[in-house]
N, C-alpha and C positions, 0 to 999 in steps of 0.2 A: 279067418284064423291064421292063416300064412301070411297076413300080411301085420298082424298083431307081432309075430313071431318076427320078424322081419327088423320091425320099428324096435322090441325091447332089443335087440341085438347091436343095431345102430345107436342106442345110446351108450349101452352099454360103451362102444364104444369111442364113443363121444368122451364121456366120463374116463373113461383112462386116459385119450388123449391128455384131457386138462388136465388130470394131477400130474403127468408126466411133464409138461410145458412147466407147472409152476415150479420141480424140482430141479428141472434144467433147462432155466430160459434161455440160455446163449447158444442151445442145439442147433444144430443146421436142419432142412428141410429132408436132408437122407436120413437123418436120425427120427426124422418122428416116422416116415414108413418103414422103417428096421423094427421102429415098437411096434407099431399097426401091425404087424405080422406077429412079432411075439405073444404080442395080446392076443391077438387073434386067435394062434394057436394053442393058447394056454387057458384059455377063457371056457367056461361051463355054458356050456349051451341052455338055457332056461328051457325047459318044456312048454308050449303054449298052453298046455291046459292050468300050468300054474304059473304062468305069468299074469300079474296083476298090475295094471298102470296105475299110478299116483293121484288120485283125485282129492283135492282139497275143498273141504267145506267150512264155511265160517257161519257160524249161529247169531244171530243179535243178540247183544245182551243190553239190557232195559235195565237203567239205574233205578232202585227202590228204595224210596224216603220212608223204610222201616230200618232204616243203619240206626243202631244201636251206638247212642251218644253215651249214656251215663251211667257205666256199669259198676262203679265201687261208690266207699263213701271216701269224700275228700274235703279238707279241710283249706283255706283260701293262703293264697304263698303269705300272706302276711302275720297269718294267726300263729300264735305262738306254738299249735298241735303241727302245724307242716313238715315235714320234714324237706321242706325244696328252700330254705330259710337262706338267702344268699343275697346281700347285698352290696357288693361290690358296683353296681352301678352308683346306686346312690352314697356310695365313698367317693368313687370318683367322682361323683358331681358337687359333694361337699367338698371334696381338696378344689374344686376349681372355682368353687363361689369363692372359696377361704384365697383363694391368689387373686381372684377378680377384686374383693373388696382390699386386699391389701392392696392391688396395684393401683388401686383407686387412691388410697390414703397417702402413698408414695408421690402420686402424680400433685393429690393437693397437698402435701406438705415443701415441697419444691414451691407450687406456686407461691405459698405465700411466704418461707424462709430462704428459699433459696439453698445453694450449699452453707453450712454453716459449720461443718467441722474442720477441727485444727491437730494441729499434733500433737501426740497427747503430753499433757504438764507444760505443755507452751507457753501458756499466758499464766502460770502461776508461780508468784515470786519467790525467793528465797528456796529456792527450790534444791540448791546446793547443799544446803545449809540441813533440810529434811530428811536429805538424803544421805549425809552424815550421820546426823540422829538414828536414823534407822540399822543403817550399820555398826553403830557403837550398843543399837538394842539386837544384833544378831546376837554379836561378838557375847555380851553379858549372857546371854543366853544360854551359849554355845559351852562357858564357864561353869554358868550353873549345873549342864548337864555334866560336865567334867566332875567337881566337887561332888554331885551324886554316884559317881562312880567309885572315886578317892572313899565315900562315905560306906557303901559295901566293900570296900579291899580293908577296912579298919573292924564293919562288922566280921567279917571271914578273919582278920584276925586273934580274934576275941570270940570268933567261936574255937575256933584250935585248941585257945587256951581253955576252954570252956568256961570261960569269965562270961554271967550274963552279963550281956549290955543292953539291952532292948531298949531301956527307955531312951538312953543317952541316942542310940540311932535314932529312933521314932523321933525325937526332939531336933536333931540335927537335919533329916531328912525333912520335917517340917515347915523351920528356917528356911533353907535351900528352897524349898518349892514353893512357899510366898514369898521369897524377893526374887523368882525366876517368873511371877506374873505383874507382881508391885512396881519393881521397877520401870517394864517396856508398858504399863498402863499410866504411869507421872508421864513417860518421855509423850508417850501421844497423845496424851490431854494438857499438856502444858506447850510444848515443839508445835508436833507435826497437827497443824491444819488441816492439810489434804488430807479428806475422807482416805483415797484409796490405801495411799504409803501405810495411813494410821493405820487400817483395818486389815492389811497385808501384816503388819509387824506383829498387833495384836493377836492374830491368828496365829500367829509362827508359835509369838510365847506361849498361849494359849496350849495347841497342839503339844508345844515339849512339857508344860506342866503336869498334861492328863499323863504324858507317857512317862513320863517320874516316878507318878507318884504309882500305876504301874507296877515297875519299875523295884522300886521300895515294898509295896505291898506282898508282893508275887514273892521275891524274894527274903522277906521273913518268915512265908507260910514255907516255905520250903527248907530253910531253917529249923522248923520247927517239927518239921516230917522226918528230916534227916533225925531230931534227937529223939523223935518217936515213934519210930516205924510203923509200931502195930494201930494206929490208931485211922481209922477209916478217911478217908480222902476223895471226894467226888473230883478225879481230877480233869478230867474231859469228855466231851457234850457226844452223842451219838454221833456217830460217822456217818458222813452224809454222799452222797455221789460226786463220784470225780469225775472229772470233765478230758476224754480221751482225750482230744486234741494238747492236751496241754504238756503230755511228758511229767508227769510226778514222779520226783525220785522214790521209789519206792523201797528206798532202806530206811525211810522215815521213821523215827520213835521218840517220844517226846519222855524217854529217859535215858537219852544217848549222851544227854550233858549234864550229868548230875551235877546237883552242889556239892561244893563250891565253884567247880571247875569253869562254870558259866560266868563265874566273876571276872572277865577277861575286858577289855578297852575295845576289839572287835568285836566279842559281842554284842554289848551295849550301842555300839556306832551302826552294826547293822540293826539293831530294833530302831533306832532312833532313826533311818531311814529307811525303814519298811511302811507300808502303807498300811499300818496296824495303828491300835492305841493301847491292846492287850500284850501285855510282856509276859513270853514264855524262853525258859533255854534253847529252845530250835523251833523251828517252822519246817514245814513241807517244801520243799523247794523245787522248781522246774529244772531240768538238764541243760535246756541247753536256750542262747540268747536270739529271738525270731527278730531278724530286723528289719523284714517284711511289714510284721506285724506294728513294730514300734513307728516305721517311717508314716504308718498311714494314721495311727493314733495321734503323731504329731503334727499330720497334716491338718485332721479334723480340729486337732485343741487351736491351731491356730485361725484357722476359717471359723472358728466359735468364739474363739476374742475377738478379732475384729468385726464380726455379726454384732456381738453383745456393745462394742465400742462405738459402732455407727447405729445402732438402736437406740443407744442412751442417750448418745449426745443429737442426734441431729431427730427424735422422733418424743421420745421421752421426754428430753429437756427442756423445749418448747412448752409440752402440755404442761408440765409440773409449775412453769413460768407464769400458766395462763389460768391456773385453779388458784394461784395466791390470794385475788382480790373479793374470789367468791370463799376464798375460807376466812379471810378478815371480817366479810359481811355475815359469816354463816348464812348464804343463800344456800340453801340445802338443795333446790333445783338444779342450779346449779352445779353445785356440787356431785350429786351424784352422775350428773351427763359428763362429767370432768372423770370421773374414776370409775364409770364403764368405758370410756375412749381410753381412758393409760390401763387398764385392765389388757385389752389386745399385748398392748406392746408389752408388759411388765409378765403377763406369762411366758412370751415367747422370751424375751432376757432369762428369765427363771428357769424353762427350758434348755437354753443353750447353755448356762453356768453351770446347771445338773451333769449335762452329756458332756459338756466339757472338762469339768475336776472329777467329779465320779467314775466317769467312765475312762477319756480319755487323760486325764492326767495321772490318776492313780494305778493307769493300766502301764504306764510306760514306766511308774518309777517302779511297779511289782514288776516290769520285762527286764529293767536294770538292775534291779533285786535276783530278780527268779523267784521271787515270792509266789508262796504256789496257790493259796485260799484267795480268791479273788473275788468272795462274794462281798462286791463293797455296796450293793446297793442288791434287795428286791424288788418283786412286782408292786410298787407304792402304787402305781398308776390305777390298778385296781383296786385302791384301798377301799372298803364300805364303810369305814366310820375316820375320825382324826383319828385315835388312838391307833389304830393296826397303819395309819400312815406315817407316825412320828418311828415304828419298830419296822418298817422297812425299805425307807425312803435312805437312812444314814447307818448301814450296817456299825462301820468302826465303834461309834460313836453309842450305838444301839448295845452293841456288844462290851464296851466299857461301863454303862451304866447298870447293865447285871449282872457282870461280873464283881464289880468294887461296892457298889451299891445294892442293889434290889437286890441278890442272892443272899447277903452276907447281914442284909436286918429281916431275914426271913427264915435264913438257917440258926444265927447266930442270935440275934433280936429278938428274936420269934412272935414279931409282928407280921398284922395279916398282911396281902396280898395287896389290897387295897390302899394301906398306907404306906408299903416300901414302893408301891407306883406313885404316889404322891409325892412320897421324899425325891425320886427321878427326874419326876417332871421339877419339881422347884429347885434342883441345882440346873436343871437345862434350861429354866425361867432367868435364871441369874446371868448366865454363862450367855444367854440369847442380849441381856442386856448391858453385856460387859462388853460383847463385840458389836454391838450396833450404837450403842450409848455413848461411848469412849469417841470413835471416829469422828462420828458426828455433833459431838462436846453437847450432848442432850442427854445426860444420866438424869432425870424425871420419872422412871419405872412408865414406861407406856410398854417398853418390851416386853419386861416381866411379867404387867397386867395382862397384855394381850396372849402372853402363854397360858398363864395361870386362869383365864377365862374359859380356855377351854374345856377346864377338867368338868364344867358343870352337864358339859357336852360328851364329856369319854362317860362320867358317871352315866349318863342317862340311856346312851347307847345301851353299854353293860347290863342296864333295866331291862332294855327292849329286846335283851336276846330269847327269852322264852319265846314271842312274838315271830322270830324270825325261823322257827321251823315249821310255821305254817304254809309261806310262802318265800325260800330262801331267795329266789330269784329276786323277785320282786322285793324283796329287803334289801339286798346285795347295792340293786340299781337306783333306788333310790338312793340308798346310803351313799352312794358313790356321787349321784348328784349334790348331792348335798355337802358333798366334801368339795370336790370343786366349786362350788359358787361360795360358799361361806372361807375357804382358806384362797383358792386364786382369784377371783374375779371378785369376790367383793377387799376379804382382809390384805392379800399385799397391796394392791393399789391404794385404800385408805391408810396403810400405813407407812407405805413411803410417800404419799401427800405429807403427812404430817410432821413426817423425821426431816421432809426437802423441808417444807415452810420453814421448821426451828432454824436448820443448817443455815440457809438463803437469810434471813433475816441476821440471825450473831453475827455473817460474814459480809454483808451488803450495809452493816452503820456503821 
């Protein structure tokens, strides 16, 4: 037993030496016997009868193949009940087959064309000459919208006098805005040749006509509120969420500029450059001009014209080259291997002109504005039928057509639903074949058809909505399939086959 006594004691002091070492390594050899003594002296003697030494025992432990594998119920990652639903691998594996087979199509269209693009308008003649034209269709333009202004400073003064004039406006206004599209539509079906200039001009006139007329319209109902106060006015849509980052002046009120007083040359010049097509006396405006935000908008618009300009000309314009002699022969085999191959390219072009005016051009001239409503486009991309992709694909455009139209044969008309959508679509049928038609000197109505076929497709949707609260999902996704194959992958490709052949053919005898 004394010697049990003996041994705890000696580690005991063992153990203090080493924490004392670890606290102070760089101690001299006199210092650790100065501790050995302190310790010594300060330390509790353990009694032998309850001193216990440390014995360690280790058990086996024996693995047993009774381990409980399967204790809930579960459903497999892929079923649609999982909740573990995460595919992000197989995104990444789709973006890298979608770059491997492009970079494949890259590699063989080098082999067999080589480089083939030029600068653009290079080799097209009289090009001087076009481009004159074009500017003398700004300028008239630019006229027109002037004389629509002249045209309300003559209403306003003939309202003062309280002399009706309505018709004599309504009739002037009229005038004005069929030779403000008449005219820039002779110059680029008789002039200008070149698709683009034509379809750039066309657009312009286009664009100021809708805003005219606008314009004219906006500002007789409100004429007409001023000489009737009491009479009910739906004058603005539910107020929607604002977008923090944006800075909205928020002294905004859309009766800060009564009539007449909105009949000013500044006003009108800023609606005419806003990225609107609806004329109101004020807009929501942003504080202050981010030129962060503009420098990188114009970085994208320009890497998405020249994407779109080396897509066209050196991928595009090959294939379109090469489906000529099978749409002479109507070899339909053919044919179709021809317009799933320009499908690739004529989405991705279709894509890049969307991000690039949509977003990125009309963002930079709302940053030069401070135009503050910037929904210029929806979620189209999820559309489940055409019809919900034609009302969210083109806000301005969306929002022009029920406000001037679809509201006003419905409130006023008091036609159904069903045919002020119809009346919609067939000025957007006309309007589809004024700018596609004119450029490409194929006015034949294939545009118009190809719009107005759709409706047999929006009608039928509308049928199948009872249908779709059975299974919305499964509606949803179908529906969406079926939108992309039928509007991009099959209808653009075959229909710019068919507008190239005309163009290539009138300009190749």
């Amino acid at each position: 037993m004394a010697t049990t006594d003996q041994e705890v004691r000696r580690r005991q002091k063992e153990v203090e030496k080493i924490k004392k070492m670890e606290t102070s390594p760089n101690s001299t050899s006199a210092s650790y016997a100065s501790d050995d003594r302190s310790i010594s002296s300060k330390t509790t003697v353990v009694e032998p009868s309850k001193a216990v030494p440390e014995v360690t025992t280790t058990k086996a432990v024996r693995y047993s193949h009774t381990y409980v594998v399967h204790t809930t119920i579960r459903a497999s990652p892929l079923s649609k009940e999982s909740p573990e639903q995460n595919y992000r691998g197989f995104f990444n594996l789709s973006m890298l087959l979608l770059a491997v087979s492009n970079t494949r199509l890259i590699v063989e269209n080098y082999m067999k064309y080589g480089f083939i693009l030029s600068l653009p308008f290079s080799g097209h003649e009289r090009m001087n000459l076009h481009l004159k034209w074009a500017f003398f269709s700004f300028v008239w333009q630019a006229s027109t919208v002037v004389f629509a202004f002249f045209i309300e400073k003559l209403s306003v003064k003939s309202f003062q006098r309280n002399v009706p004039n309505d018709f004599r406006i309504k009739m002037l206004h009229a005038v004005n805005t069929s030779l403000m599209i008449t005219v820039p539509t002779a110059i680029c079906w008789n002039i200008l040749s070149n698709p683009v200039i034509s379809a750039l001009t066309l657009f312009g006139a286009t664009t100021l006509m809708l805003k005219t007329i606008s314009y004219a319209l906006v500002n007789a109902d409100l004429r007409r509120e001023v000489l009737s106060p009491n009479s009910p006015n739906q004058r603005c849509e539910e107020p929607s969420s604002t977008d923090a980052s944006l800075d909205v002046d928020a002294a905004f009120d859309i009766d800060r500029t009564p009539y007449p007083t909105n009949i000013t040359f500044s006003n009108l010049a800023y609606f005419i450059f806003a990225p609107t097509l609806c004329y109101q006396p004020s807009f929501p405006r942003t504080t202050r001009f981010r030129k962060t935000f503009f420098a990188k908008r114009l970085l994208e618009f320009s890497v998405g014209i020249a994407a779109m300009y080396l897509l066209g000309g050196q991928y595009a314009a090959p294939t379109l080259r090469n489906s000529l002699a099978a749409l002479d022969n109507l070899d339909f085999v053919h044919l179709f291997e021809r317009v799933l191959k320009l499908s690739v390219v004529s989405v991705v072009i279709w894509l890049l002109m969307f991000y690039s005016f949509f977003h990125c051009a009309l963002n930079m001239l709302a940053e030069i504005m401070r135009f503050g409503d910037r929904r210029f486009y929806l979620q189209w991309w999820n559309a489940k039928d055409i019809a919900e992709y034609w009302r969210l694909w083109n806000t301005p455009v969306h929002n022009w057509g029920k406000r001037h139209i679809y509201m006003p044969l419905i409130v006023t008309y008091k036609v159904s639903p069903t045919v002020a959508s119809i009346g919609v679509f067939t000025i957007s049928a006309l309007l589809h074949e004024l700018l596609i038609g004119v450029p490409t000197r194929c006015l034949n109505g294939w545009a118009f058809a190809g719009m107005m076929l759709q409706l047999p497709m929006i009608l039928q949707s509308r049928a199948l909505i009872p249908l779709r609260a059975k299974n919305e999902k499964l509606f949803d996704t179908v529906g969406n399939y079926v939108f992309w194959l039928s509007f991009t992958i099959v209808g653009q490709p075959a229909a710019v086959l068919v507008y190239y052949s005309h163009w290539y053919k009138r300009n190749s005898l």
